[in-house]
LODREN-232856 format. One record per residue: residue in three letters; x, y, z of N, C-alpha, C in turn. Coordinates in nm, 3 decimals. Layout:
N
[Ala, [X, Y, Z], [X, Y, Z], [X, Y, Z]],
...
//
This chain:
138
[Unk, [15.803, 12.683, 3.038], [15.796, 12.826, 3.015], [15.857, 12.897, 3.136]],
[Unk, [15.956, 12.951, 3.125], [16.024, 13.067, 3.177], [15.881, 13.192, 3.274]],
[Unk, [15.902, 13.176, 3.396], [15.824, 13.300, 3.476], [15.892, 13.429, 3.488]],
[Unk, [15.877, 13.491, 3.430], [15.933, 13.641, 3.407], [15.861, 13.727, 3.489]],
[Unk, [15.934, 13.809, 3.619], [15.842, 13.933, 3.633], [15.945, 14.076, 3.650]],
[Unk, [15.825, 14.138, 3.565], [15.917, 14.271, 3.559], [15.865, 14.344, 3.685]],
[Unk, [15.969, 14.483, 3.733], [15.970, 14.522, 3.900], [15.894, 14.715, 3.821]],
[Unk, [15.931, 14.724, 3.730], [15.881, 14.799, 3.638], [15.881, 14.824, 3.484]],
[Unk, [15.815, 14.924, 3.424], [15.873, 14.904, 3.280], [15.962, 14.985, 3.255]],
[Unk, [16.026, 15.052, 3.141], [16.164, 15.033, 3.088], [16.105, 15.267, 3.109]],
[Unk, [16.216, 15.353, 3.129], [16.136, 15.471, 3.097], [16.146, 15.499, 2.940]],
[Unk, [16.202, 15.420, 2.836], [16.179, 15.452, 2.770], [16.030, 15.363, 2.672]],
[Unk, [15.964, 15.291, 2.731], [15.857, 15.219, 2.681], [15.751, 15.311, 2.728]],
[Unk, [15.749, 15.365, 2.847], [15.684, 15.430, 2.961], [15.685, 15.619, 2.828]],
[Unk, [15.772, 15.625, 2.799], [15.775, 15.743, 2.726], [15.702, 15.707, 2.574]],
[Unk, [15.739, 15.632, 2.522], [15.644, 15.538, 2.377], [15.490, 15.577, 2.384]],
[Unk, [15.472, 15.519, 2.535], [15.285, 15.486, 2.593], [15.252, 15.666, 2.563]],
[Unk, [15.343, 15.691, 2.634], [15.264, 15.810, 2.710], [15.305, 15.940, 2.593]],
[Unk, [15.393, 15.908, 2.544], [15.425, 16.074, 2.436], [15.435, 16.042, 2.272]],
[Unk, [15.365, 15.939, 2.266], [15.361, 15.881, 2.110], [15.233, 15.783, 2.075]],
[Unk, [15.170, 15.690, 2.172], [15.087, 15.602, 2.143], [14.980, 15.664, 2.194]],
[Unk, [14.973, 15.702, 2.308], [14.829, 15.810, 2.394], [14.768, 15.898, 2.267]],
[Unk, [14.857, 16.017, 2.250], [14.846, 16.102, 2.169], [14.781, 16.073, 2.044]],
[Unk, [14.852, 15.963, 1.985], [14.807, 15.914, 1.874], [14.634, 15.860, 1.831]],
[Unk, [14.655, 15.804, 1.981], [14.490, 15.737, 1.978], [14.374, 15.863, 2.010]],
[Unk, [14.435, 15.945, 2.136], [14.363, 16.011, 2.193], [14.267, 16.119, 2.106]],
[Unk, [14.435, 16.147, 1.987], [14.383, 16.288, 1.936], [14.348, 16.404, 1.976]],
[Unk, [14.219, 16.510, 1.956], [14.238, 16.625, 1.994], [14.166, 16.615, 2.115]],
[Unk, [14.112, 16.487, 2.168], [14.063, 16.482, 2.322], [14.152, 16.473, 2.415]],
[Unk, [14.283, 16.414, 2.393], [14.388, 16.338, 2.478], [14.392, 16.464, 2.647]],
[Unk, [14.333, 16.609, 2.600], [14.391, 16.663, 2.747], [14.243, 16.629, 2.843]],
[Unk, [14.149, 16.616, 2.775], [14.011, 16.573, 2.850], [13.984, 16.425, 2.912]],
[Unk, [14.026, 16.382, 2.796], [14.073, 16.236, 2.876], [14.165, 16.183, 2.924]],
[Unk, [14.212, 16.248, 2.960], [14.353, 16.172, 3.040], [14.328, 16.303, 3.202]],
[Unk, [14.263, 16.370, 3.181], [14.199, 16.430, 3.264], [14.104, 16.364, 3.397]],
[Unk, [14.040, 16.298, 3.307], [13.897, 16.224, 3.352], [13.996, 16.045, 3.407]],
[Unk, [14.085, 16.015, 3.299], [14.180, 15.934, 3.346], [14.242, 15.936, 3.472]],
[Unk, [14.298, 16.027, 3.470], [14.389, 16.078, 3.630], [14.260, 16.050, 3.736]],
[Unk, [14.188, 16.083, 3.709], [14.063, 16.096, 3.843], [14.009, 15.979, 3.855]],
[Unk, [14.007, 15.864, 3.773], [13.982, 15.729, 3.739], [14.099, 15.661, 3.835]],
[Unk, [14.225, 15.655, 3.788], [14.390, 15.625, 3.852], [14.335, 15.656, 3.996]],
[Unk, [14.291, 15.806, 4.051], [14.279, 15.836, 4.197], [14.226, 15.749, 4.261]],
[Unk, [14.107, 15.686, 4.185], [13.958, 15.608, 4.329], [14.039, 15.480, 4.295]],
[Unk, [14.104, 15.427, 4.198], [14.149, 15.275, 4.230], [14.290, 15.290, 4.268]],
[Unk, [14.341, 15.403, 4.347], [14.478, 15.436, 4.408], [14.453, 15.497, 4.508]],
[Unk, [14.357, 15.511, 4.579], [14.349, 15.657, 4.674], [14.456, 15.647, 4.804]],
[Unk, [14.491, 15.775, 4.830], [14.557, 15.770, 4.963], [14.472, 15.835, 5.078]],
[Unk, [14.513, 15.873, 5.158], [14.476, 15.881, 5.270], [14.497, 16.065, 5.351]],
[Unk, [14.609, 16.083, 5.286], [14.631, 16.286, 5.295], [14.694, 16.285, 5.176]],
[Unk, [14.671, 16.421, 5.163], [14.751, 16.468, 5.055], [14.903, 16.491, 5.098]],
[Unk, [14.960, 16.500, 5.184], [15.071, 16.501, 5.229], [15.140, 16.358, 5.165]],
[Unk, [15.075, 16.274, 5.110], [15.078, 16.142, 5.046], [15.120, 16.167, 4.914]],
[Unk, [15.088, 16.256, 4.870], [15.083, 16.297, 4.690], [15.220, 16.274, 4.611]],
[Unk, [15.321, 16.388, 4.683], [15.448, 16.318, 4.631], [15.516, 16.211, 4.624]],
[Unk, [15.492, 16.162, 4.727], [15.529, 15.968, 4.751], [15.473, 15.915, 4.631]],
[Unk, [15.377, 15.863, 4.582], [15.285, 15.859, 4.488], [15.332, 15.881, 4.349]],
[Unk, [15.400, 16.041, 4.324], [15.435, 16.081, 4.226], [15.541, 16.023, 4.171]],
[Unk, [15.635, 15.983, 4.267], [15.770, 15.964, 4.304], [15.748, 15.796, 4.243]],
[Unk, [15.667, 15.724, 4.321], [15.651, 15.545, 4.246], [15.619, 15.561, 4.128]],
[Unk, [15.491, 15.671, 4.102], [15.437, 15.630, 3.982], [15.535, 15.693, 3.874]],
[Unk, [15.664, 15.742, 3.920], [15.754, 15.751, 3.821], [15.698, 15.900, 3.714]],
[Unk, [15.616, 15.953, 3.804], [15.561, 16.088, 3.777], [15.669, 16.235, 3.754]],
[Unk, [15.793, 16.202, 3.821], [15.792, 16.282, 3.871], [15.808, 16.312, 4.078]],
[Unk, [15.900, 16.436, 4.052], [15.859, 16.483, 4.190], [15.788, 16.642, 4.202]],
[Unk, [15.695, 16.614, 4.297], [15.602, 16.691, 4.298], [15.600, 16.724, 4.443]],
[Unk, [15.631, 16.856, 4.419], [15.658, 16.972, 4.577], [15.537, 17.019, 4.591]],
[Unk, [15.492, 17.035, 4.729], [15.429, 17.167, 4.807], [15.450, 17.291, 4.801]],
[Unk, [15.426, 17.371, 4.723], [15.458, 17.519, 4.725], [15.397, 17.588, 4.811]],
[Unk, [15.238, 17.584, 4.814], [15.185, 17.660, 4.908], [15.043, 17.665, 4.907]],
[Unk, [14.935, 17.687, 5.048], [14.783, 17.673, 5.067], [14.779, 17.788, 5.095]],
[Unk, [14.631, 17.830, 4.997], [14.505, 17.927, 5.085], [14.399, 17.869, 5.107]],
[Unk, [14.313, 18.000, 5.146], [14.166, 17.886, 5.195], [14.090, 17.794, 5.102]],
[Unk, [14.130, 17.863, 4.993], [14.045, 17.785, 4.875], [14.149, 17.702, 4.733]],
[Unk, [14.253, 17.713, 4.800], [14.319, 17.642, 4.685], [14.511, 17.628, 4.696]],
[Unk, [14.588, 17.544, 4.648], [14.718, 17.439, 4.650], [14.786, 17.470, 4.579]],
[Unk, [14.884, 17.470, 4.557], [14.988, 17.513, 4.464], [15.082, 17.398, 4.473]],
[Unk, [15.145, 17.355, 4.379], [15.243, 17.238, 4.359], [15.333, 17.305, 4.229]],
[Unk, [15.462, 17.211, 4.225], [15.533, 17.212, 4.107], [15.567, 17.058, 4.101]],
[Unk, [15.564, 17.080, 3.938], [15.626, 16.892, 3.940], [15.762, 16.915, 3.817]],
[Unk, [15.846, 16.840, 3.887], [15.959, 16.852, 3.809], [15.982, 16.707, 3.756]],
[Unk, [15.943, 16.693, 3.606], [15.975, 16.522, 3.546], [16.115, 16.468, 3.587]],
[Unk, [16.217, 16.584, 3.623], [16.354, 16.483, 3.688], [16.428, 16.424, 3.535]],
[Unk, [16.383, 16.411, 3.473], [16.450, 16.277, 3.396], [16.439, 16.319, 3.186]],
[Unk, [16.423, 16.462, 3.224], [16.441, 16.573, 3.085], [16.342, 16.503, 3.020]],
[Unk, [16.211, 16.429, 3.037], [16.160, 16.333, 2.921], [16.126, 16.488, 2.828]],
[Unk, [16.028, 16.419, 2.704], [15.958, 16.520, 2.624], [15.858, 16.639, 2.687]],
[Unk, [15.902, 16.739, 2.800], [15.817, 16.777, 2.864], [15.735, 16.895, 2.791]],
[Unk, [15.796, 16.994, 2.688], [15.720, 17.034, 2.630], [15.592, 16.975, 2.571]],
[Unk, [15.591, 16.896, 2.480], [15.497, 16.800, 2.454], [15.394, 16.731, 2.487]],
[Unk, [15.452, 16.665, 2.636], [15.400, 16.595, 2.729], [15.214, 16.649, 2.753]],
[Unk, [15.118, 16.609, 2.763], [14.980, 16.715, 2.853], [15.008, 16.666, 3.028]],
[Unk, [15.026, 16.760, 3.121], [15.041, 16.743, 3.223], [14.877, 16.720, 3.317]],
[Unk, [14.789, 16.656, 3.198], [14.623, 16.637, 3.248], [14.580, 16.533, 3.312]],
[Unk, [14.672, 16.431, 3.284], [14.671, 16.268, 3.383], [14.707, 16.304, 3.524]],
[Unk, [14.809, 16.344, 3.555], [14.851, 16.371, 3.692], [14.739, 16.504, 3.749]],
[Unk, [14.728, 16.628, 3.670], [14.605, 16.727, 3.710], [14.479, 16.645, 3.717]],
[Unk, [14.412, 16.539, 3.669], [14.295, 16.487, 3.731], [14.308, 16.440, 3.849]],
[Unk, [14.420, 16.359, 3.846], [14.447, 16.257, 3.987], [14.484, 16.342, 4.095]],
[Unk, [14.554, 16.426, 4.091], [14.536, 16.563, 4.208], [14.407, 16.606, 4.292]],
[Unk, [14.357, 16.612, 4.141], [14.218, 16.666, 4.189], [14.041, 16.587, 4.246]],
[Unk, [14.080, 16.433, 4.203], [14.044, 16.331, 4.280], [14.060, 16.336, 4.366]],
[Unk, [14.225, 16.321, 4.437], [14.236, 16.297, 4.608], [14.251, 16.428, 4.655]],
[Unk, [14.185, 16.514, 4.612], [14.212, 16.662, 4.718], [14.018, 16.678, 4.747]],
[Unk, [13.968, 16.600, 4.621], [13.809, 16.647, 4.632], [13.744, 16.468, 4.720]],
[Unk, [13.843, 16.402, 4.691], [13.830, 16.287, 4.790], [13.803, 16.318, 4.985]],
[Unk, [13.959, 16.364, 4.970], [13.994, 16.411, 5.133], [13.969, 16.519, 5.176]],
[Unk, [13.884, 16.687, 5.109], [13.863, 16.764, 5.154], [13.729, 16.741, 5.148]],
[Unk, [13.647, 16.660, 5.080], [13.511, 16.685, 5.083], [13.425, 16.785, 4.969]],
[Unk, [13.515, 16.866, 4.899], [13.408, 16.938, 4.825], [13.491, 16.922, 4.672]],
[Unk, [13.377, 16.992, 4.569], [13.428, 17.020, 4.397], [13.543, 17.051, 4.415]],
[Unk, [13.640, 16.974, 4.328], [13.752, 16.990, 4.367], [13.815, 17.023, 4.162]],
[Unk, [13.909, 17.160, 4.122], [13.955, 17.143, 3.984], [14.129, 17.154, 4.009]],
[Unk, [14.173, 17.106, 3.874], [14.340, 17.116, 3.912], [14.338, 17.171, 3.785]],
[Unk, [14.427, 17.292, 3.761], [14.545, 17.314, 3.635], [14.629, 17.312, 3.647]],
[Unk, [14.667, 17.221, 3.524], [14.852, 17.232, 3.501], [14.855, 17.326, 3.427]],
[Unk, [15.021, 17.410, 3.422], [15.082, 17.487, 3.313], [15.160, 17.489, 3.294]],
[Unk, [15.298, 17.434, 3.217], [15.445, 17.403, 3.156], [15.476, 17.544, 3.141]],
[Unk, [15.605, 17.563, 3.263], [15.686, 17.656, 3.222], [15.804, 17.599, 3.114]],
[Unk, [15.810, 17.643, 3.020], [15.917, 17.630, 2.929], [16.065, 17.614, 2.965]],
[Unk, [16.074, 17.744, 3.036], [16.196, 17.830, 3.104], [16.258, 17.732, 3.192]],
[Unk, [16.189, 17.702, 3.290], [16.217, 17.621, 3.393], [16.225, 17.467, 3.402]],
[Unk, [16.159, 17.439, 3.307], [16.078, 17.286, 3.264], [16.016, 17.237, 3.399]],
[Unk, [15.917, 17.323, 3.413], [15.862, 17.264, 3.579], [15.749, 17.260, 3.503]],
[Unk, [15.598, 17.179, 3.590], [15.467, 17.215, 3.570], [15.448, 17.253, 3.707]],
[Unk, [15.387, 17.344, 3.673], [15.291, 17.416, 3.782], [15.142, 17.365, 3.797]],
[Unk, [15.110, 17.338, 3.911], [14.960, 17.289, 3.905], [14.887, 17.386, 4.053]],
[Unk, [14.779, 17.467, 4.023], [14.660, 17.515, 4.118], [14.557, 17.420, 4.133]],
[Unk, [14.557, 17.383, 4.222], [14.433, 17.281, 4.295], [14.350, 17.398, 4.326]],
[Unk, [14.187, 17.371, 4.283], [14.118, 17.525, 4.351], [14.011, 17.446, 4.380]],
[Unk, [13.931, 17.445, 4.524], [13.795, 17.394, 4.556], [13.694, 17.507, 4.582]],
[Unk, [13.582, 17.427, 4.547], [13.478, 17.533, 4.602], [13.367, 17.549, 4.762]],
[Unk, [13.425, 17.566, 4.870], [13.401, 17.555, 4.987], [13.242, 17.541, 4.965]],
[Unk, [13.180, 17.602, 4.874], [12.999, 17.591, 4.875], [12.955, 17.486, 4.810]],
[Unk, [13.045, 17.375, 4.780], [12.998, 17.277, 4.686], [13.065, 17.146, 4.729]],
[Unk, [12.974, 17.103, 4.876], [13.038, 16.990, 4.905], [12.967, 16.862, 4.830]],
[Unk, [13.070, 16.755, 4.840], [13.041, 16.584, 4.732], [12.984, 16.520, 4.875]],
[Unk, [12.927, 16.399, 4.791], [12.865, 16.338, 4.890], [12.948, 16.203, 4.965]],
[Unk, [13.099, 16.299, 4.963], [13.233, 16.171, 5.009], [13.198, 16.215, 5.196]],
//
């Protein structure tokens, strides 16, 4: 028997999983769970800063995902898929959990993320927002 190893999968198998077979199974939960997913992906991936995030985005073939800008209570990012997949379509809630894992990981408190698909632009926009009065017991 032949030892085969693949270095990744194909983006169009990677597009199958994720914008045809997910959906399919998920149904009308797919943005809650893949939500709760992303934040699952975070604790058996965690990094170390968020300054880490795009690196990350970038392997996991996410996407690149910029720094736009911090206030005291909350992050701003854009993620650009790069690679025209189905982005209308797409729920941008796997990557918004896992955001919001390692920001409520490494800052210490309740940590929420929204995504929102600009059309226009084909960017997602994501607000990381914590709640300074509601620290975890990380």
């Amino acid at each position: 028997m032949e030892n085969t190893t693949y270095d990744s999968p194909t983006r169009f198998g990677y597009e199958i999983l994720r914008d045809h077979v997910l959906p399919s199974i998920l149904g009308n939960h797919e943005d809650e769970i893949l939500y709760w997913a992303g934040k699952e992906v975070a604790r058996k991936f965690p990094i170390f800063g968020v300054d880490e995030l795009p690196e990350f985005f970038k392997e996991a073939g996410w996407g690149i995902l910029t720094f736009v800008k911090t206030t005291k209570e909350e992050t701003f990012y854009t993620l650009d898929r790069e690679d025209g997949t189905n982005v209308q379509n797409r729920s941008c809630r796997l990557e918004a959990g896992f955001i919001a894992e390692q920001y409520q990981k490494v800052n210490g408190f309740l940590t929420e993320c929204y995504g929102e698909l600009n059309v226009k632009d084909s960017l997602v926009y994501f607000q990381v927002k914590w709640d300074l009065k509601a620290k975890t017991g990380v």
